[in-house]
Structure formats: structure tokens, C-alpha cells
C-alpha positions in Angstrom: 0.0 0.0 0.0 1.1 3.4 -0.8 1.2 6.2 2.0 2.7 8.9 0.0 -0.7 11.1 0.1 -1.7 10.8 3.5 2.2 11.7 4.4 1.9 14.3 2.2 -0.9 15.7 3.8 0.6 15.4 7.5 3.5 17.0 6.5 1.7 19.7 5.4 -0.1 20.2 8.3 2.6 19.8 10.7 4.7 22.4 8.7 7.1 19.9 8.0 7.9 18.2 11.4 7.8 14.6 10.8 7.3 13.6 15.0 3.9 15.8 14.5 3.3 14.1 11.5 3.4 10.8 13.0 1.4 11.5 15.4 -1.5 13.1 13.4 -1.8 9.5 11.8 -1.2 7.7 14.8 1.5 6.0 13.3 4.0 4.7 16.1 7.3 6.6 15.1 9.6 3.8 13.4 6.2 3.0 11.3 6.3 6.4 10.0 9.8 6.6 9.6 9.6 3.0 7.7 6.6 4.3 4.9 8.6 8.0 4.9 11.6 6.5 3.8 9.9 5.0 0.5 9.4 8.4 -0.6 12.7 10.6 -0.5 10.9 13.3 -2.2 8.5 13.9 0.3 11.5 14.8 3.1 13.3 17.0 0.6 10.4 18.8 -0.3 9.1 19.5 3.4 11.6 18.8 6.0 14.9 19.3 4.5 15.1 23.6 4.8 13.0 23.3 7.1 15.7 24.6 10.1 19.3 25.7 8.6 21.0 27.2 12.0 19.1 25.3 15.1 20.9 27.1 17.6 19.9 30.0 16.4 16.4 29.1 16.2 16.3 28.3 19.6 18.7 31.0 20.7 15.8 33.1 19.3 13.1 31.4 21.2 14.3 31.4 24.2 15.5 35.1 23.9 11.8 35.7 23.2 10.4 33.9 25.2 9.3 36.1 28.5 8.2 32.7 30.5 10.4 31.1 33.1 12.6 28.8 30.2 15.7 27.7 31.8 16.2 26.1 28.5 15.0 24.1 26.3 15.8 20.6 24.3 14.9 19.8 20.8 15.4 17.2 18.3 16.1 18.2 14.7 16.4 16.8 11.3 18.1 19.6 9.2 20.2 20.9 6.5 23.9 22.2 7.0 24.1 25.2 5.1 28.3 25.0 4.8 28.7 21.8 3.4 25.0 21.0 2.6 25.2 17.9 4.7 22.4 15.8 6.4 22.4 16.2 9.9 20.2 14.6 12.5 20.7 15.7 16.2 19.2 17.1 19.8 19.8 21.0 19.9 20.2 21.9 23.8 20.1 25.5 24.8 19.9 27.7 28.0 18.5 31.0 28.4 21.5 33.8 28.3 22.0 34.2 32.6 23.4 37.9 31.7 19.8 38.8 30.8 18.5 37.4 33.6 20.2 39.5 35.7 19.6 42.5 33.9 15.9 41.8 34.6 16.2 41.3 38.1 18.1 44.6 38.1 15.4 46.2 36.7 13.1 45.1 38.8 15.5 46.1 42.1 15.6 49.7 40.5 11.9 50.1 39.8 11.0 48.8 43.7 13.5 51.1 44.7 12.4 53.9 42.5 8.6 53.4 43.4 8.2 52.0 46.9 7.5 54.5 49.6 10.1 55.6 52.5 9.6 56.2 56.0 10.2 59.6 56.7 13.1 60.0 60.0 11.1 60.2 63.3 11.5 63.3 64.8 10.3 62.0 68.6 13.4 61.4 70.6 13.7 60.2 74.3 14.5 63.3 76.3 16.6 61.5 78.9 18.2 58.1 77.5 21.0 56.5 79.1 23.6 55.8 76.4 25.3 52.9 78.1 22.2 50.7 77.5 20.9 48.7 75.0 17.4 47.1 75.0 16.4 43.7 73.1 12.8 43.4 72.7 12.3 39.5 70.8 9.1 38.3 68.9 10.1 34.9 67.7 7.6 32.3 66.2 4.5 35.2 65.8 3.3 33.1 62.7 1.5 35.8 60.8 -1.2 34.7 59.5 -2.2 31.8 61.5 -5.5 30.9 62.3 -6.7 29.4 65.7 -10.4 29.4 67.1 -10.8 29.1 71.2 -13.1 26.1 70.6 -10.7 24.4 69.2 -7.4 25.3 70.6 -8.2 27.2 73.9 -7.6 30.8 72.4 -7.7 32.6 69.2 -5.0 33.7 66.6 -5.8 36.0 63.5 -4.2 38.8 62.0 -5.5 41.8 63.7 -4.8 39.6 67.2 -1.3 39.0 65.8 -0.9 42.8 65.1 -2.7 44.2 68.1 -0.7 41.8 70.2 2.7 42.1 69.4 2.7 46.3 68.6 0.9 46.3 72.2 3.5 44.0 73.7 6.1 45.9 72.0 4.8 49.2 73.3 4.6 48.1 76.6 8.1 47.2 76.9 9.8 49.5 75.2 8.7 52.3 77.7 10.3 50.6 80.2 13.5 52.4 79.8 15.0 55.1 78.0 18.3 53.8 76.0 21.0 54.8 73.3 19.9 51.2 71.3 16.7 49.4 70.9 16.7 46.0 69.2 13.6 44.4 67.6 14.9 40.9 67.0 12.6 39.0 64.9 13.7 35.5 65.0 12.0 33.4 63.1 8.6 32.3 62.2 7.3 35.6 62.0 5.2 34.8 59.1 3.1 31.2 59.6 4.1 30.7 55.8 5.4 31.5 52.1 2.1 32.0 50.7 0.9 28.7 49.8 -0.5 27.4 53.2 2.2 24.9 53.8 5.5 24.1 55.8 7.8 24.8 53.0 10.2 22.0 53.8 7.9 18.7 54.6 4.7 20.4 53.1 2.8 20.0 55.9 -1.0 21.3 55.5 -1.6 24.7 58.0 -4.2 26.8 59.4 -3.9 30.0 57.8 -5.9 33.5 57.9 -6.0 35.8 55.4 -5.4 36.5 51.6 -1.6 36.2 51.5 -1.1 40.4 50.4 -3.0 41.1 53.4 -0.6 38.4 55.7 2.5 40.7 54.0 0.7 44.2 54.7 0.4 42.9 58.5 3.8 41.7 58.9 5.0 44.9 57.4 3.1 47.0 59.2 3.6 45.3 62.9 7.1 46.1 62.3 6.5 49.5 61.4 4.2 50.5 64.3 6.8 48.6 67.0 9.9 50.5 65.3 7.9 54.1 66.4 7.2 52.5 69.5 11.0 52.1 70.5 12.3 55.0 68.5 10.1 57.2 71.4 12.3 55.2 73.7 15.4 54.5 71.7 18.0 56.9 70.2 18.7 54.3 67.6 17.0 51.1 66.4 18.4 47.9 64.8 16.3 45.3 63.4 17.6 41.7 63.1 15.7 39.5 60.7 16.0 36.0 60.6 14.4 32.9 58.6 12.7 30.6 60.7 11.6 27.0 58.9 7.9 28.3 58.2 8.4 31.3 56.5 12.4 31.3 54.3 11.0 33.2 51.6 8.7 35.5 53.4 11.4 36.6 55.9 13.7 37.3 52.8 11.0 39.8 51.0 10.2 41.3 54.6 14.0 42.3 55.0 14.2 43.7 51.2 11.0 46.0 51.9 12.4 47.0 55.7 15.8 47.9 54.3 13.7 50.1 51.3 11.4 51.3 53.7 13.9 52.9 56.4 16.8 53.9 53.8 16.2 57.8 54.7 16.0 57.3 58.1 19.1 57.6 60.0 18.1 56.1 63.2 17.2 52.8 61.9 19.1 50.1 60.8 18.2 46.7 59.5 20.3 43.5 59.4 18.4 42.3 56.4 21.1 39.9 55.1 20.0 36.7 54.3 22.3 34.3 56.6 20.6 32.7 59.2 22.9 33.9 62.2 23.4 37.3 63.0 25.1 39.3 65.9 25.3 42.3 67.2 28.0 43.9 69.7 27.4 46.3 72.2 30.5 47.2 74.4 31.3 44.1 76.1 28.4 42.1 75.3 28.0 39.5 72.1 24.7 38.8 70.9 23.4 35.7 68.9 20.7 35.1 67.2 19.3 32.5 65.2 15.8 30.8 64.8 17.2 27.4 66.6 15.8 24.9 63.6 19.2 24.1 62.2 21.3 24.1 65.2 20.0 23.1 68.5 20.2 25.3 71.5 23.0 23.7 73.2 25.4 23.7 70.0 24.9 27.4 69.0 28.0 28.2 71.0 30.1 26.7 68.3 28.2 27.7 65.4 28.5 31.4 66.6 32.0 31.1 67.2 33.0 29.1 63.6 30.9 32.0 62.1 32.0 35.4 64.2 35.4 34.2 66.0 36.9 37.3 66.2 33.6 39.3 68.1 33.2 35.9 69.7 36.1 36.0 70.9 36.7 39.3 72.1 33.5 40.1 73.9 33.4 39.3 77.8 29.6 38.5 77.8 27.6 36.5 75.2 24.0 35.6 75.1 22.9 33.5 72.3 19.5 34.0 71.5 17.0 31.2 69.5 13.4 30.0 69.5 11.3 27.7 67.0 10.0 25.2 70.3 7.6 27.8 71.3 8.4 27.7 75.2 11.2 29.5 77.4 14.6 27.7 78.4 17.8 29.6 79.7 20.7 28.0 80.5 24.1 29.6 81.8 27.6 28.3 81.3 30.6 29.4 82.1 31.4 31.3 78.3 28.2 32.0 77.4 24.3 32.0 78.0 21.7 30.5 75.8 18.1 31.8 75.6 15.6 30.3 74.2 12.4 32.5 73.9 8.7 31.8 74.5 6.0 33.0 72.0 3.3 35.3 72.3 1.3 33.9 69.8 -1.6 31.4 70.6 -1.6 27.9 69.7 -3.3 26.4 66.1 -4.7 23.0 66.1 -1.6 21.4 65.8 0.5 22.4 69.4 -3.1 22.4 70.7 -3.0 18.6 70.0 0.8 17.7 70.8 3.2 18.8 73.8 3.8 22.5 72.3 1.7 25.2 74.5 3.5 27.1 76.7 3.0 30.7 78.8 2.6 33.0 76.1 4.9 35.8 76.9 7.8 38.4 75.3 10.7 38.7 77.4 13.1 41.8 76.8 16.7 42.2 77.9 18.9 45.2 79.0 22.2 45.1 78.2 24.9 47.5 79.7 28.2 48.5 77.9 30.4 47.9 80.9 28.2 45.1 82.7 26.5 43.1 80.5 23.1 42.0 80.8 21.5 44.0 83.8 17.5 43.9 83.5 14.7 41.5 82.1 11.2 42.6 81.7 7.9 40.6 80.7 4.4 40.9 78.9 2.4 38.7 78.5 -1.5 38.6 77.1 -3.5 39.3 79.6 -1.0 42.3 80.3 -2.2 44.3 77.9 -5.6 43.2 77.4 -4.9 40.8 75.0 -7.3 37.5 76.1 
């Protein structure tokens, strides 16, 4: 039997691409490729000029192409236009990494160019005593949690998240006046990255809220606690780092923060993206990580492989974590490790398991000369918050 018209036709409608053409007969491939090769004429006439420069072709797709294409693989049957030579092969390309980068650029510039800055804060503390620095830490505040009292034993949305941390944050911060305020957020500040699970063992979550609005609250709890402590504070640092619920989150909170409080001189944000930071005041060296990666006990070492030098030097350190929800300081003889509670309520999930704990913020005042000197506490029912 002769299948020279009906190849004819599905090369035709394939526009010469004989893997389409199979397929529209529903020939298996070495079938097709057996009939095609009867007629010679047919693969000259429709397939052979079909592509002369592959790499260019797809050089020119992918240059095109505005989706996310890392690259893209392609098997050709074409003509070489140099020595007009047959040539069957797979064509594997990747999008040009330069461009990409000139994209992102781009988009750095036009967030920089359009996003709106905090204006400096004019209030100041009339009296502050500029050998004192005051930590204020909300760990594991899992924006955009949701947790109903029936269920759980308390609630947890966003506006209690907001009202309950800028309260707590208020609260302490008029404790004392000092040359440094720190709001450490360590970890877990948002519940997640947008798509209502744990983004490492996908774990399903209770969540609140369209996932613009759970940004727009985290920004803005930060926001109302920096003018809380900059009425308290000559100066304000913010330490941001990634807890195991929220790695992306955290990242595009510290880009916005660092945006956001460029023109103002009084605040400063450790927005980098490692997971350990410190910060040094006289002769005091303070740790912070979210306590995930590196258990409470071993973050001694880790501090000193990554900041030997302040490490080293400082006469006082205190190594600060959190991720298990409930307080645990311990003392040694080189340092101090502090594990802090949460403020947040409980979802479903620590309701059901071993995981509920006094909800409370504990802040710490550190002296130049002496160290740490002071602790105070809120908790809930402090501020009105139950």
C-alpha cells in the first residue's frame, strides 16, 4: 500500500515536522519513519530547509520567550548550510544568565524607585542613658495563623497578631530610655510563604487571610513597633532571621524593611539573608538564630565558627533562639543560651501535641560595661490581649 498522500498531507499540516506528523496518523514513530523513507521526495520537499541554523532558532526562542525557560531541548532533522550535509541531532540550549540579571536589576531599580520611604522620626527620648541597649524579641509570631478558642483554647488571626505584638512591643519598650533598641525577629514571624504549607515537609496549615494582606500585616507590625521604640530609643536595629515556616517571606520582609527605612538615619536593619546574626554592644556579644538548624546547646560553636573574632573578644555572650515555642535559659561558664517563649496562641496542631507554653515576650537590657542588667515581661493578659 502506498502512503505517500496521507504523508503528504501530514506533512503539510505539521509544517514539516515529521514527530507531529506521525502523530497526526497515529503511526507509532519507526512506522512512519519506515513508509517516509519509500518516498525521499517527500523529506526534501518539506523537511529538509526546514531549520538551517538550530541554535539559532532556539537562541531566538528562548530570547523571546518572556516565561520562566531555563532552556529548552529539541530534536532536529536539518540541513547544513556550509557543506549541505544531512544532519540529525538534539539542539540543547539555556536561556542567556546575563539577561536574567539585567531583569532582576530592573526590577531592584523600579521597587527602589517606586516604593514609599519612612520619613526620619522626629520624637526622641529626652533623657536616654547611652550605656544601655534594650532587646525586645518576637520569635515564632506566625502571621497569618488561624486558631479558634473552641478548638485550641484561644484565638490567633491577624489583627490579634498585630494588636498583640505592637501592644507588647509598646509596653516594653517604655520601660527604659536607651542609646539602642533592638527588635529581634527571629523566626517564624510569618506562619508561611504563601501557599499554606511548611515549606520544607509540606505540611498542610491553618492560615488566615489573603496572602497580600498576611504581607501588609507583617510589614506593618514592624513598622508601628519601630515608632514604639524610636520614642524610647536613640537608635534602632532590626535583626531579621528565617525561621523553617516562613524562608522566603522573611527574605522579602528584609528587602522591603531595608527600602522602607533607607532615609531614616536612626534605623538600621540586618536584612542579610544568613541565618545567624550578631550584634555587639561594648562588652556584650549577641546571637541570634531561629534554633531549627542548630540546637540550643550547639549554637555556641556555630557562633564562634561564624564570628570568631567578636566571639572571641566580647566578655559576655548571650545566644539567643526560639522555634520550640516555650522559654529555656541555661548559663555556662562562656556564654548564656536563651531560648524564647511565644506570644502567639496555639493552632490546632501544638493544641493537640506537647507544644503550648506561657505566652509571653521577654526583653533584655544590656549594659556596655556590665553586660546584661535587666529583664522585663508581657504577656496577654497584660495588655488586654485575652
Amino acid at each position: 500500500m502506498d502512503y505517500g498522500n496521507q504523508i503528504e498531507d501530514a506533512l503539510i499540516a505539521s509544517s514539516g515536522i515529521k514527530r507531529e506528523a506521525a502523530r497526526s496518523l497515529g503511526w507509532a514513530w519507526s512506522t512512519f519513519k519506515d513508509r517516509i523513507a519509500k518516498h525521499p521526495e517527500l523529506t526534501e520537499k518539506y523537511c529538509s530547509n526546514l531549520i538551517h541554523d538550530p541554535v539559532s532558532h532556539e537562541a531566538e526562542i528562548l530570547n523571546k520567550s518572556d516565561a520562566s525557560v531555563w532552556g529548552l531541548s529539541t530534536y532536529y532533522d536539518y540541513t547544513d548550510d556550509e557543506t549541505g550535509e544531512r544532519k540529525r541531532g538534539w539542539i540543547k540550549t539555556k536561556r542567556n544568565k546575563g539577561k536574567e540579571v539585567d531583569n532582576v536589576q530592573t526590577i531592584i531599580e523600579a521597587m527602589r524607585s517606586e516604593l514609599p520611604r519612612f520619613e526620619p522620626f522626629e520624637a526622641m527620648p529626652l533623657q536616654a542613658d547611652y550605656d544601655l541597649c534594650h532587646m525586645i524579641t518576637i520569635t515564632d509570631l506566625h502571621v497569618g495563623m488561624y486558631a479558634w478558642h473552641e478548638e485550641t483554647g484561644n484565638d490567633w488571626d491577624l489583627s490579634l497578631a498585630y494588636e498583640t505584638a505592637t501592644k507588647s512591643v509598646e509596653y516594653l519598650a517604655r520601660q527604659r530610655n536607651c542609646e539602642m533598641g533592638i527588635l529581634n525577629l527571629q523566626g517564624d514571624f510569618y506562619h508561611h510563604d504563601g501557599t499554606g504549607l511548611t515549606p520544607n515537609h509540606g505540611h498542610v496549615l491553618d492560615c488566615d487571610g489573603r496572602w497580600n494582606k498576611v504581607l501588609w500585616t507583617g510589614v506593618n507590625i514592624v513598622r508601628q513597633s519601630v515608632q514604639s521604640m524610636l520614642q524610647h530609643c536613640k537608635n534602632v536595629t532590626i535583626s531579621i532571621v528565617r525561621g523553617n515556616h516562613d524562608e522566603k517571606s522573611t527574605d522579602s520582609l528584609a528587602v522591603a524593611l531595608m527600602i522602607a527605612y533607607e532615609n531614616e538615619p536612626r534605623v538600621t536593619v540586618l536584612g542579610d539573608p544568613k541565618r545567624y546574626k550578631r550584634f555587639v554592644w561594648g562588652c556584650q556579644f549577641i546571637g541570634f538564630a531561629h534554633g531549627d538548624k542548630v540546637k540550643a546547646k550547639n549554637l555556641h560553636t556555630k557562633f564562634l565558627s561564624e564570628f570568631g573574632s567578636d566571639y572571641g573578644a566580647a566578655e559576655f555572650r548571650d545566644l539567643n533562639s526560639g522555634h520550640f515555642h516555650c522559654e529555656y535559659i541555661k548559663e555556662y561558664s562562656t556564654h548564656k543560651e536563651r531560648q524564647h517563649a511565644t506570644i502567639a496562641g496555639a493552632d490546632n496542631y501544638a493544641a493537640e501535641g506537647d507544644w503550648k507554653s506561657k505566652r509571653q515576650i521577654r526583653s533584655v537590657l544590656f549594659h556596655k560595661e556590665y553586660g546584661e542588667i535587666a529583664n522585663y515581661i508581657v504577656t496577654p493578659k497584660m495588655i488586654g490581649m485575652v
